[in-house]
Steps between C-alpha positions, in 0.01 A plus 500: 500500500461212739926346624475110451734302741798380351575135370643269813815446462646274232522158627894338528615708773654246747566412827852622466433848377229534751765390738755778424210763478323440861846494650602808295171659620340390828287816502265319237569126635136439622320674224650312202458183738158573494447553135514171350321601210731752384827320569492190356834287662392142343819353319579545148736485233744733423617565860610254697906460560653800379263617252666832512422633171124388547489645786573843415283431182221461726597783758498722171162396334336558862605867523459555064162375621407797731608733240232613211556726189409788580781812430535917520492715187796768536301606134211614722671838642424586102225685553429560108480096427301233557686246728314446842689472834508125470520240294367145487438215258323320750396673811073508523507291140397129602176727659381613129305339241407699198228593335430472138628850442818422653457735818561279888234371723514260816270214557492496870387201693181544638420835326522448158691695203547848548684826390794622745593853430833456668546177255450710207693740568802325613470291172487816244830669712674153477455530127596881509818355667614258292453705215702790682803202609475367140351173579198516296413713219132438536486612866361823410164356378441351849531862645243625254296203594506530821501877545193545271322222741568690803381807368180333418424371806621786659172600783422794609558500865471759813647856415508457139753205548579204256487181651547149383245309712522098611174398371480185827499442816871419654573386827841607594626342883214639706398776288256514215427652240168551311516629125522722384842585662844676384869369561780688577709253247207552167531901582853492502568222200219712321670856582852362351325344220295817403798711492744278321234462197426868515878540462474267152161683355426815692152437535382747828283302578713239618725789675138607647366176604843442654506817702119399642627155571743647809195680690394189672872526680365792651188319672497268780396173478192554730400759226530296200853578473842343556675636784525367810705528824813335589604605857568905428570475121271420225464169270323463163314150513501216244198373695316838625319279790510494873668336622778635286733264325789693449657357204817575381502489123149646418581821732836518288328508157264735640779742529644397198200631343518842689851500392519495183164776477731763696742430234264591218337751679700655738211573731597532838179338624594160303869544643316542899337181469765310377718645815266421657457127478841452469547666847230230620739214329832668639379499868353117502769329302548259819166373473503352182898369591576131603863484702648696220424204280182505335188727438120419722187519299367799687277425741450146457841444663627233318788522262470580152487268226879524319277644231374814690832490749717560150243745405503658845884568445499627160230761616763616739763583251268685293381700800897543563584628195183694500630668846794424542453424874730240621197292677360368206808375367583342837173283497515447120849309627322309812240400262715412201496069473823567309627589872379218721728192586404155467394480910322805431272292179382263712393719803350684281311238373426365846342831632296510178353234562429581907410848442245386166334267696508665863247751255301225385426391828397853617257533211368121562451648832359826423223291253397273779411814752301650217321218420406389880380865544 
């Protein structure tokens, strides 16, 4: 999944509010000063005099607009249904097209149309879902759909594994990646998937393929595999390159995956790995965390989109009521938009917009070298 900046801010904030803010919060005077094209501070109606009740109107739609809908299923700890850990009608849908046989695809720019494993998969258990919450009846056929695809284009890999390979070249930061390759985020959303449509038909070979789906967690990434490490822990990599990338999400769904297979199987190997990635998550939590604020995009450093930062925080409150360890739900609340103030909106906005293009300047840079060499 590739985080796309976030909007600039919507235009109407005035001189006034800027005002209050910058001598509320000199800590972030320059770098708002400097951002001209996120805060716009040309006058407009609405504001001027009093305009209290505008005011807040706009104060409100500029924090609703770091906020995305994206929520926790309490229905997951069911481990005999079908709803997934998380639920969205929108999150990864304005990526898809379809296919004539209803199943997703993404037409990416430069590449072409192709099949994401992780895609289908998180459509068929956002059917599952809303069947399971009662939202719609027909969400059941999507899990079929997309279940019976994945077991199709299940590969044999390493090992005996079953992997869901990328079928084109990706170029992730610094790192890249030549097809075919695996993602922690397809293994995982495929895993979950798997299991939940075993659950509705009992097919074993869906249980099976599942089951050969987690062996890749076992492997590094210099072997084909997934793991990598992260200071003295171990991380399970949405982008299995080096330079790592570290992201969030796509390690989280990894486990997910492993999850959810200890539950079915009980196996204590399936329960080890997913230990042990969260262990790698538990020990690095500050490097994905922005002032208590906000979630990074890994290793790229700049903040998440308010798509993947509401993501980020939902992930944590499944891990917490997974665990029950107090440090997920303590970052689920840094990271929750529902929790920031109005100052804290707009410096968020500001350092997305430093951090995003600090990046873009590095990789500008990092294209010139190669190309003079």
């Amino acid at each position: 999944m590739v985080d796309r900046a976030p909007p600039p801010l919507r235009p109407g904030l005035q001189s006034a509010i800027i005002g209050e803010l910058l001598s509320g919060c000199p800590g972030i005077s320059n770098l708002l000063q400097n951002c001209s094209d996120v805060v716009s501070v040309r006058p407009g109606p609405g504001l001027t005099g009093d305009g209290g009740t505008d005011k807040l109107m706009k104060r409100s739609e500029l924090i609703y607009a770091l906020n995305y809908p994206v929520e926790f299923v309490p229905e997951s700890v069911d481990k005999t249904g079908l709803a997934y850990h998380v639920y969205s009608e929108r999150l990864f849908f304005s990526l898809m097209t379809f296919t004539r046989e209803g199943l997703p695809v993404v037409d990416y720019p430069g590449i072409g149309v192709r099949w994401n494993p992780a895609y289908v998969a998180w459509w068929a258990l956002m059917g599952a879902t809303a069947q399971a919450l009662g939202k719609d009846k027909g969400g059941i056929e999507r899990l079929r759909s997309g279940a019976r695809w994945l077991i199709e284009n299940a590969k044999e890999g390493d090992n005996g594994s079953a992997c869901w390979f990328y079928s084109f070249r990706w170029r992730e930061g610094r790192a890249v990646l030549e097809p075919p390759w695996i993602s922690s985020i397809s293994q995982g959303l495929g895993i979950s998937a798997l299991l939940r449509a075993y659950r509705e038909n009992g097919d074993g070979e869906y249980l099976d393929t599942a089951v050969r789906a987690a062996v890749p967690f076992s492997v590094d990434i210099g072997k084909g595999g997934l793991r990598s490490s992260f200071g003295d822990a171990i991380m399970y990599e949405e982008y299995p390159a080096r330079p790592c990338s570290r992201v969030l999400d796509g390690s989280v769904f990894g486990l997910l995956g492993l999850h959810d297979l200890y539950r079915r199987t009980g196996d204590k190997g399936h329960q080890e790995l997913f230990y042990t990635g969260l262990e790698g998550i538990g020990k690095n939590m500050e490097y994905w965390n922005y002032r208590d604020k906000w979630s990074r995009y890994g290793a790229h450093r700049y903040l998440c989109s308010p798509m993947y930062n509401k993501l980020n925080s939902v992930l944590m409150k499944v891990l917490h009521g997974i665990t029950g360890d107090d440090l997920f739900r303590r970052y689920a609340g840094y990271w929750d938009p529902e929790n920031i103030s109005f100052f804290d909106s707009v410096e968020i906005r500001a350092a997305s917009f430093m951090t995003l293009n600090l990046l873009r300047a590095r990789l500008i840079k990092t294209m010139v070298v190669r190309e003079e060499k």
